[in-house]
C-alpha positions as CSV (number, residue, x, y, z in Angstrom):
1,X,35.2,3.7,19.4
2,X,36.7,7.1,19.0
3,X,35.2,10.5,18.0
4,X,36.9,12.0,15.2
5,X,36.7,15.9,13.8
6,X,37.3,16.9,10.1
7,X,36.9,18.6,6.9
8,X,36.0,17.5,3.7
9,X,35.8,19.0,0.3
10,X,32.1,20.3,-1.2
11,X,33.1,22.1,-4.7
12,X,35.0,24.6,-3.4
13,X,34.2,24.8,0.1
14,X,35.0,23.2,3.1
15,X,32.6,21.0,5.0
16,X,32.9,20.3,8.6
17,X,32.1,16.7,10.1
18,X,32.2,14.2,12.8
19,X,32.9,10.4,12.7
20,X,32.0,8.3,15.2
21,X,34.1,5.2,14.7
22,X,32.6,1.5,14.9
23,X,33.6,-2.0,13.5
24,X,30.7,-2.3,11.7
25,X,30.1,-2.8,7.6
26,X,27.0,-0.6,7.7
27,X,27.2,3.0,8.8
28,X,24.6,6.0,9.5
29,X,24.9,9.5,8.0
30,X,22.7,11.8,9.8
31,X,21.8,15.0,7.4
32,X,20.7,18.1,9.7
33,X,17.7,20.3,9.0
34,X,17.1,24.2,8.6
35,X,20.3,25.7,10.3
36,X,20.9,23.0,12.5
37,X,24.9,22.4,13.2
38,X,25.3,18.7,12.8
39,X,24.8,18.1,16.8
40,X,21.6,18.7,16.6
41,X,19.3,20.8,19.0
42,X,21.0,20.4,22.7
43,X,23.2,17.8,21.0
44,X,20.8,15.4,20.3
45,X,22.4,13.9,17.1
46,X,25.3,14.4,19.1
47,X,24.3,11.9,21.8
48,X,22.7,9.6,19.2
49,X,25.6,9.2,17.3
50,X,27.7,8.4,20.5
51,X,24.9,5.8,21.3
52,X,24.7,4.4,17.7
53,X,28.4,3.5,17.6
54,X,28.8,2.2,20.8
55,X,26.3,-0.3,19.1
56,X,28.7,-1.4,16.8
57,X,27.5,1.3,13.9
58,X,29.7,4.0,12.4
59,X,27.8,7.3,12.3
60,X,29.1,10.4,10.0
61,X,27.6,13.8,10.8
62,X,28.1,17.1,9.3
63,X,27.0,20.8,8.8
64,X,25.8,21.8,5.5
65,X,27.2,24.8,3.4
66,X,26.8,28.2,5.3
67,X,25.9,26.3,8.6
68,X,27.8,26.2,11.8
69,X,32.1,25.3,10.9
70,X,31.0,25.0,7.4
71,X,32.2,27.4,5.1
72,X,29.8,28.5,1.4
73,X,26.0,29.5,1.6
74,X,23.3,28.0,3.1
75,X,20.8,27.5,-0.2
76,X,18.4,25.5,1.9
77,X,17.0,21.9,1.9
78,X,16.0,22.0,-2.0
79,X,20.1,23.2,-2.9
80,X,21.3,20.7,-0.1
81,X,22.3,17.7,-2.6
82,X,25.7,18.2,-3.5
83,X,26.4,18.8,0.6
84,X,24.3,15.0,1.1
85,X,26.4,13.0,-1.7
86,X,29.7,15.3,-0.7
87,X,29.4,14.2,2.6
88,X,28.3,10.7,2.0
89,X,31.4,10.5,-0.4
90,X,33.4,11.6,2.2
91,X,32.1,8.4,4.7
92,X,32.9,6.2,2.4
93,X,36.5,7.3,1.9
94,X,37.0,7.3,6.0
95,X,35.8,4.3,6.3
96,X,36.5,2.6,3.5
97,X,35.2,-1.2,5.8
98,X,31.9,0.0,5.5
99,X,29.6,-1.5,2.9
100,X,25.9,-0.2,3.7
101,X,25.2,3.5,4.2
102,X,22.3,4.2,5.3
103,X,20.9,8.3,5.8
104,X,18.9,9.7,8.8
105,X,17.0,13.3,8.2
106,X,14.9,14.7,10.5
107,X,12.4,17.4,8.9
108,X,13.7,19.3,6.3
109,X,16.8,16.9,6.2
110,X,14.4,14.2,5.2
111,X,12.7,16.0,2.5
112,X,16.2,16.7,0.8
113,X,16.8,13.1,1.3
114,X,13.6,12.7,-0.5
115,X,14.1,15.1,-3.5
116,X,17.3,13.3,-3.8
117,X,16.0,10.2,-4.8
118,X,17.7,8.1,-2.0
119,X,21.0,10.5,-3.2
120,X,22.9,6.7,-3.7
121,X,22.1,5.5,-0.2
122,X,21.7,1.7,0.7
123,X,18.4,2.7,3.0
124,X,16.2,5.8,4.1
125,X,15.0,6.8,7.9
126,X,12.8,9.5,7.2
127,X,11.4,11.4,10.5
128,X,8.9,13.9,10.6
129,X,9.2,15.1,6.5
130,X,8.9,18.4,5.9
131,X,5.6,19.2,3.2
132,X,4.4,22.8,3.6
133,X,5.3,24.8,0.8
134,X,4.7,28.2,1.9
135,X,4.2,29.0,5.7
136,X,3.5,32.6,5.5
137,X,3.1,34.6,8.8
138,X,2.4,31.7,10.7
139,X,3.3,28.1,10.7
140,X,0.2,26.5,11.9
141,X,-2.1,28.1,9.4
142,X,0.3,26.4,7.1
143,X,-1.1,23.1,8.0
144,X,-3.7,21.0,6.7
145,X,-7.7,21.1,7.9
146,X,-7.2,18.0,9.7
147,X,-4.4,19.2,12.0
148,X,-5.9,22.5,12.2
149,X,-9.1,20.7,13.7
150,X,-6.8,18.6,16.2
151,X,-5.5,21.9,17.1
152,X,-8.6,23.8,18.1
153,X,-10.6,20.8,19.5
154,X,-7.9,20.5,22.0
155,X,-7.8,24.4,22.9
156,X,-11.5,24.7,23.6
157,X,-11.5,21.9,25.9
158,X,-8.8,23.7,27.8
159,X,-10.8,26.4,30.8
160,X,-7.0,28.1,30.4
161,X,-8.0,28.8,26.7
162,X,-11.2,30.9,27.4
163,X,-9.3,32.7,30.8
164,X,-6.8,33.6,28.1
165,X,-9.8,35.1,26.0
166,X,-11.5,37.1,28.2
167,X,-8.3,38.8,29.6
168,X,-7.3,40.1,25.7
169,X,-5.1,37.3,25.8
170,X,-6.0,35.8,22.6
171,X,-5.4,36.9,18.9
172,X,-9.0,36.9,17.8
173,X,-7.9,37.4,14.5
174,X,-5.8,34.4,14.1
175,X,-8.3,32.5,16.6
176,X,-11.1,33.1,13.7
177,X,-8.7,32.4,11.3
178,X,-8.2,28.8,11.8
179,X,-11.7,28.1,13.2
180,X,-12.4,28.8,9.3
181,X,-9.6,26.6,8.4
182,X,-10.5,24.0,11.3
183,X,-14.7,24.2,9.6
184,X,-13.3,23.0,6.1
185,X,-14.2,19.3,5.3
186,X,-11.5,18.2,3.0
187,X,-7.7,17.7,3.4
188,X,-5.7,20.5,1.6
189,X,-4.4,19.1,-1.9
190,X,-0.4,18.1,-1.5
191,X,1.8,20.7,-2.3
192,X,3.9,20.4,-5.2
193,X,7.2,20.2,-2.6
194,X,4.9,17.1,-1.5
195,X,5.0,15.5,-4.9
196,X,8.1,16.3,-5.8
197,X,9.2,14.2,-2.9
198,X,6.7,11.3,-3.5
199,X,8.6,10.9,-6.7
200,X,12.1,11.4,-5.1
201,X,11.0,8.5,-3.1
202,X,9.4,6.1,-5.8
203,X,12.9,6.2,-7.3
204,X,14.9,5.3,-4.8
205,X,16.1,1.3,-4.5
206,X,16.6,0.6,-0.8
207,X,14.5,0.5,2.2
208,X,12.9,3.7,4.0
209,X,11.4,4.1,7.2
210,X,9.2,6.7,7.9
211,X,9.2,8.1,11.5
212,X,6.6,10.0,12.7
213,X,6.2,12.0,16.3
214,X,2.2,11.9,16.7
215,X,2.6,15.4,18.6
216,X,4.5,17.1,16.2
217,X,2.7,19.7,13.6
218,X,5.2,18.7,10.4
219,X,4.3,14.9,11.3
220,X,0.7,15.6,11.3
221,X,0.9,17.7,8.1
222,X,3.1,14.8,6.3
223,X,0.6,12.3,7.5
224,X,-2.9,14.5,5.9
225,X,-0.9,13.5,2.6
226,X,1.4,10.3,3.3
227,X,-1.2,7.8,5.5
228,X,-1.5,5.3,2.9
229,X,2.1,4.6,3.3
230,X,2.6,1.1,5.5
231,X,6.5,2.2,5.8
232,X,5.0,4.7,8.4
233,X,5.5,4.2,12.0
234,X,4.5,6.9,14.6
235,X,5.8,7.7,18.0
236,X,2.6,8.0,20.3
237,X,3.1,11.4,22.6
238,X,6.7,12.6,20.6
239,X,7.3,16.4,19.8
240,X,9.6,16.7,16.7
241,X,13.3,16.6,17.5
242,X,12.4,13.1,20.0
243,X,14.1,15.1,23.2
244,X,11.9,13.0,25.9
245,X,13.6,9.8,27.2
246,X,11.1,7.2,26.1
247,X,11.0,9.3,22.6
248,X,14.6,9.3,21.9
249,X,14.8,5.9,23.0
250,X,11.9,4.8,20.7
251,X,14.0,6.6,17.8
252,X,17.2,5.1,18.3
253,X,15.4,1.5,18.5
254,X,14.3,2.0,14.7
255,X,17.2,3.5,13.8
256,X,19.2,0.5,14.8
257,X,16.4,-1.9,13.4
258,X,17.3,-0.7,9.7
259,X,20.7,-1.2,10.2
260,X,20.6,-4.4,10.9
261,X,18.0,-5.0,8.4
Protein backbone atom coordinates (compact mmCIF):
# COMPACT_ATOMS: atom_id res chain seq x y z
CA UNK A 1 0.00 0.00 0.00
CA UNK A 2 1.34 3.46 -0.75
CA UNK A 3 -0.12 6.97 -0.31
CA UNK A 4 -0.12 8.87 -3.35
CA UNK A 5 -0.78 12.90 -3.91
CA UNK A 6 -2.27 14.51 -7.04
CA UNK A 7 -4.30 16.66 -9.25
CA UNK A 8 -6.96 16.14 -11.32
CA UNK A 9 -8.95 18.20 -13.73
CA UNK A 10 -12.68 19.69 -12.66
CA UNK A 11 -13.75 22.07 -15.84
CA UNK A 12 -11.14 24.32 -15.61
CA UNK A 13 -9.75 23.89 -12.25
CA UNK A 14 -7.56 21.90 -10.58
CA UNK A 15 -8.60 19.42 -7.90
CA UNK A 16 -6.33 18.12 -5.30
CA UNK A 17 -6.52 14.38 -4.05
CA UNK A 18 -5.15 11.49 -2.22
CA UNK A 19 -5.07 7.70 -3.23
CA UNK A 20 -4.53 5.24 -0.91
CA UNK A 21 -3.46 2.23 -2.91
CA UNK A 22 -4.92 -1.42 -2.37
CA UNK A 23 -5.24 -4.65 -4.49
CA UNK A 24 -8.65 -4.67 -4.23
CA UNK A 25 -11.59 -4.50 -7.30
CA UNK A 26 -13.82 -2.23 -5.03
CA UNK A 27 -12.66 1.12 -3.83
CA UNK A 28 -14.04 4.00 -1.44
CA UNK A 29 -14.28 7.66 -2.39
CA UNK A 30 -14.81 9.65 0.67
CA UNK A 31 -16.62 13.28 -0.38
CA UNK A 32 -15.85 15.94 2.47
CA UNK A 33 -18.48 18.24 3.99
CA UNK A 34 -18.77 22.21 4.45
CA UNK A 35 -15.00 23.33 4.14
CA UNK A 36 -13.53 20.37 5.19
CA UNK A 37 -9.97 19.62 3.43
CA UNK A 38 -10.27 16.00 2.41
CA UNK A 39 -8.40 14.79 5.73
CA UNK A 40 -11.05 15.41 7.61
CA UNK A 41 -11.37 17.11 11.08
CA UNK A 42 -7.83 16.20 12.99
CA UNK A 43 -7.27 13.84 10.06
CA UNK A 44 -9.92 11.58 10.55
CA UNK A 45 -10.57 10.57 6.93
CA UNK A 46 -7.05 10.75 6.82
CA UNK A 47 -6.61 7.83 9.32
CA UNK A 48 -9.56 6.05 7.92
CA UNK A 49 -8.32 5.93 4.64
CA UNK A 50 -4.93 4.62 5.83
CA UNK A 51 -7.00 1.94 7.83
CA UNK A 52 -9.39 1.08 4.88
CA UNK A 53 -6.55 0.18 2.57
CA UNK A 54 -4.47 -1.59 4.65
CA UNK A 55 -7.79 -3.80 4.53
CA UNK A 56 -7.32 -4.52 1.11
CA UNK A 57 -9.68 -1.38 -0.19
CA UNK A 58 -8.45 1.53 -2.33
CA UNK A 59 -9.72 4.80 -0.93
CA UNK A 60 -9.67 8.18 -3.09
CA UNK A 61 -10.00 11.49 -1.20
CA UNK A 62 -10.18 14.97 -2.34
CA UNK A 63 -10.97 18.66 -1.55
CA UNK A 64 -13.72 20.20 -3.40
CA UNK A 65 -13.50 23.47 -5.51
CA UNK A 66 -12.39 26.58 -3.38
CA UNK A 67 -11.42 24.12 -0.43
CA UNK A 68 -8.02 23.50 0.95
CA UNK A 69 -5.20 22.73 -2.34
CA UNK A 70 -8.06 23.02 -4.53
CA UNK A 71 -8.18 25.75 -6.78
CA UNK A 72 -12.18 27.43 -8.28
CA UNK A 73 -15.02 28.45 -5.68
CA UNK A 74 -16.50 26.77 -3.10
CA UNK A 75 -20.48 26.81 -4.39
CA UNK A 76 -21.44 24.52 -1.50
CA UNK A 77 -22.97 20.98 -1.10
CA UNK A 78 -26.03 21.76 -3.59
CA UNK A 79 -23.11 23.00 -6.57
CA UNK A 80 -20.79 20.08 -5.36
CA UNK A 81 -21.71 17.53 -8.32
CA UNK A 82 -19.42 18.12 -10.94
CA UNK A 83 -16.43 17.98 -8.06
CA UNK A 84 -18.19 14.19 -6.90
CA UNK A 85 -18.38 12.71 -10.57
CA UNK A 86 -14.83 14.71 -11.45
CA UNK A 87 -13.25 13.10 -8.77
CA UNK A 88 -14.87 9.80 -9.02
CA UNK A 89 -13.75 9.90 -12.79
CA UNK A 90 -10.52 10.61 -11.74
CA UNK A 91 -10.46 6.98 -9.36
CA UNK A 92 -11.40 5.25 -12.00
CA UNK A 93 -8.70 6.38 -14.36
CA UNK A 94 -5.91 5.67 -11.38
CA UNK A 95 -7.02 2.68 -10.72
CA UNK A 96 -8.22 1.49 -13.61
CA UNK A 97 -8.34 -2.63 -11.48
CA UNK A 98 -11.07 -1.35 -9.62
CA UNK A 99 -14.53 -2.48 -10.54
CA UNK A 100 -17.02 -1.18 -7.58
CA UNK A 101 -16.89 2.35 -6.34
CA UNK A 102 -18.52 2.95 -3.59
CA UNK A 103 -18.96 6.92 -1.93
CA UNK A 104 -18.70 7.78 1.85
CA UNK A 105 -20.17 11.49 2.91
CA UNK A 106 -20.41 12.57 6.08
CA UNK A 107 -23.11 15.52 6.69
CA UNK A 108 -23.36 17.81 4.00
CA UNK A 109 -21.11 15.38 1.82
CA UNK A 110 -23.95 12.92 2.18
CA UNK A 111 -26.71 15.14 1.22
CA UNK A 112 -24.81 16.01 -2.18
CA UNK A 113 -24.39 12.38 -2.58
CA UNK A 114 -28.07 12.28 -2.15
CA UNK A 115 -29.11 15.17 -4.58
CA UNK A 116 -26.85 13.43 -6.92
CA UNK A 117 -28.87 10.55 -7.28
CA UNK A 118 -26.04 7.97 -6.36
CA UNK A 119 -23.78 10.48 -8.91
CA UNK A 120 -23.00 6.82 -10.93
CA UNK A 121 -21.73 5.04 -7.78
CA UNK A 122 -21.92 1.20 -7.22
CA UNK A 123 -23.13 1.87 -3.43
CA UNK A 124 -23.92 4.73 -0.83
CA UNK A 125 -22.61 5.12 3.01
CA UNK A 126 -24.54 7.91 4.13
CA UNK A 127 -23.59 9.35 7.83
CA UNK A 128 -25.26 11.76 9.61
CA UNK A 129 -27.31 13.63 6.30
CA UNK A 130 -27.57 16.94 6.48
CA UNK A 131 -31.72 18.28 6.29
CA UNK A 132 -32.02 21.71 7.77
CA UNK A 133 -32.75 24.20 5.25
CA UNK A 134 -32.24 27.33 6.82
CA UNK A 135 -30.33 27.55 10.33
CA UNK A 136 -30.71 31.13 11.04
CA UNK A 137 -28.92 32.59 14.12
CA UNK A 138 -28.64 29.44 15.67
CA UNK A 139 -28.28 25.85 14.70
CA UNK A 140 -30.32 24.11 17.30
CA UNK A 141 -33.44 26.15 16.93
CA UNK A 142 -33.05 24.78 13.39
CA UNK A 143 -33.99 21.39 14.54
CA UNK A 144 -37.00 19.58 14.74
CA UNK A 145 -39.50 19.55 18.13
CA UNK A 146 -38.40 16.22 18.86
CA UNK A 147 -34.68 16.98 19.18
CA UNK A 148 -35.47 20.23 20.69
CA UNK A 149 -37.34 18.22 23.49
CA UNK A 150 -34.33 15.73 23.90
CA UNK A 151 -32.36 18.81 24.23
CA UNK A 152 -34.09 20.58 27.15
CA UNK A 153 -35.21 17.40 28.99
CA UNK A 154 -31.65 16.66 29.40
CA UNK A 155 -30.61 20.44 30.52
CA UNK A 156 -33.20 20.67 33.32
CA UNK A 157 -32.15 17.53 34.87
CA UNK A 158 -28.65 18.97 35.03
CA UNK A 159 -28.29 21.18 38.90
CA UNK A 160 -25.21 22.88 36.56
CA UNK A 161 -28.15 24.16 34.27
CA UNK A 162 -30.13 26.11 36.98
CA UNK A 163 -26.40 27.37 38.72
CA UNK A 164 -25.84 28.65 35.29
CA UNK A 165 -29.37 30.53 35.54
CA UNK A 166 -29.29 32.12 38.54
CA UNK A 167 -25.72 33.52 37.98
CA UNK A 168 -26.97 35.41 34.39
CA UNK A 169 -25.44 32.63 32.94
CA UNK A 170 -28.17 31.65 30.64
CA UNK A 171 -29.68 33.41 27.47
CA UNK A 172 -33.25 33.54 28.74
CA UNK A 173 -34.20 34.58 25.46
CA UNK A 174 -33.10 31.66 23.55
CA UNK A 175 -33.78 29.36 26.81
CA UNK A 176 -37.70 30.54 26.16
CA UNK A 177 -37.23 30.20 22.78
CA UNK A 178 -36.90 26.47 22.48
CA UNK A 179 -38.96 25.69 25.54
CA UNK A 180 -41.75 27.02 22.89
CA UNK A 181 -40.22 24.93 20.23
CA UNK A 182 -39.56 21.93 22.83
CA UNK A 183 -43.87 22.45 23.92
CA UNK A 184 -44.98 21.80 20.19
CA UNK A 185 -46.48 18.29 19.58
CA UNK A 186 -45.73 17.49 16.07
CA UNK A 187 -42.54 16.94 14.08
CA UNK A 188 -41.66 19.88 11.82
CA UNK A 189 -42.75 19.09 8.09
CA UNK A 190 -39.38 18.00 5.94
CA UNK A 191 -37.82 20.66 4.31
CA UNK A 192 -37.83 20.81 0.73
CA UNK A 193 -33.64 20.14 0.87
CA UNK A 194 -35.23 16.95 2.72
CA UNK A 195 -37.25 15.85 -0.28
CA UNK A 196 -35.14 16.77 -2.75
CA UNK A 197 -32.83 14.28 -1.24
CA UNK A 198 -35.47 11.49 -0.68
CA UNK A 199 -35.87 11.60 -4.43
CA UNK A 200 -32.09 11.80 -5.11
CA UNK A 201 -32.07 8.59 -3.25
CA UNK A 202 -35.18 6.74 -4.76
CA UNK A 203 -33.16 6.98 -8.01
CA UNK A 204 -30.22 5.65 -7.21
CA UNK A 205 -29.47 1.66 -8.21
CA UNK A 206 -26.96 0.43 -5.62
CA UNK A 207 -27.01 -0.13 -1.98
CA UNK A 208 -26.94 2.75 0.73
CA UNK A 209 -26.22 2.67 4.23
CA UNK A 210 -27.36 5.09 6.45
CA UNK A 211 -25.11 5.90 9.45
CA UNK A 212 -26.35 7.61 12.22
CA UNK A 213 -24.38 9.03 15.58
CA UNK A 214 -27.39 8.94 18.19
CA UNK A 215 -25.66 12.05 19.94
CA UNK A 216 -25.31 14.07 17.14
CA UNK A 217 -28.03 17.10 16.36
CA UNK A 218 -27.91 16.62 12.28
CA UNK A 219 -28.55 12.76 13.02
CA UNK A 220 -31.33 13.48 15.25
CA UNK A 221 -32.86 16.02 12.78
CA UNK A 222 -32.39 13.40 9.71
CA UNK A 223 -34.02 10.79 11.85
CA UNK A 224 -37.49 13.27 12.91
CA UNK A 225 -37.95 12.76 8.95
CA UNK A 226 -36.02 9.54 7.75
CA UNK A 227 -37.08 6.67 10.70
CA UNK A 228 -39.04 4.64 8.55
CA UNK A 229 -35.99 3.86 6.67
CA UNK A 230 -34.67 0.03 7.65
CA UNK A 231 -31.25 1.05 5.82
CA UNK A 232 -30.69 3.09 9.06
CA UNK A 233 -28.21 2.08 11.60
CA UNK A 234 -27.31 4.36 14.55
CA UNK A 235 -24.17 4.51 16.60
CA UNK A 236 -25.33 4.53 20.40
CA UNK A 237 -23.36 7.51 22.34
CA UNK A 238 -21.43 8.97 18.82
CA UNK A 239 -21.06 12.81 18.24
CA UNK A 240 -20.91 13.63 14.51
CA UNK A 241 -17.48 13.34 12.92
CA UNK A 242 -17.16 9.44 15.01
CA UNK A 243 -13.73 10.93 16.81
CA UNK A 244 -14.14 8.47 20.00
CA UNK A 245 -12.30 5.07 19.60
CA UNK A 246 -15.23 2.72 19.89
CA UNK A 247 -17.09 5.27 17.46
CA UNK A 248 -14.60 5.43 14.80
CA UNK A 249 -14.11 1.85 15.13
CA UNK A 250 -17.99 1.22 14.84
CA UNK A 251 -17.79 3.39 11.55
CA UNK A 252 -15.06 1.81 9.85
CA UNK A 253 -16.73 -1.80 10.65
CA UNK A 254 -19.74 -0.67 8.32
CA UNK A 255 -17.75 0.92 6.06
CA UNK A 256 -15.92 -2.22 5.37
CA UNK A 257 -19.28 -4.28 5.54
CA UNK A 258 -20.55 -2.56 2.25
CA UNK A 259 -17.55 -3.22 0.56
CA UNK A 260 -17.57 -6.47 0.81
CA UNK A 261 -21.18 -6.59 0.20
Amino acid sequence: MSRLYLTFACGKHALAGTLDTAPGKTGLLMVSGGNEIRSGAFSGHAQLARSIAKSGFPVFRFDRRGVGDSEGENRGFRKAAKDITSARDAFRALAPDVERVVAFGNCDAASALMLGGGAGFDGLILANPWTIEDIGDDAAFALDPGAIRERYTKKLKDPSEFKRLLSGGVNLGKLTKGLFRASRVSSSEPSNLAQEMRQGLESSDGPVAILLASADRTAQAFAAIWDDDPRIERCEGAGHAFVEPEHRAWLESRILAALRA
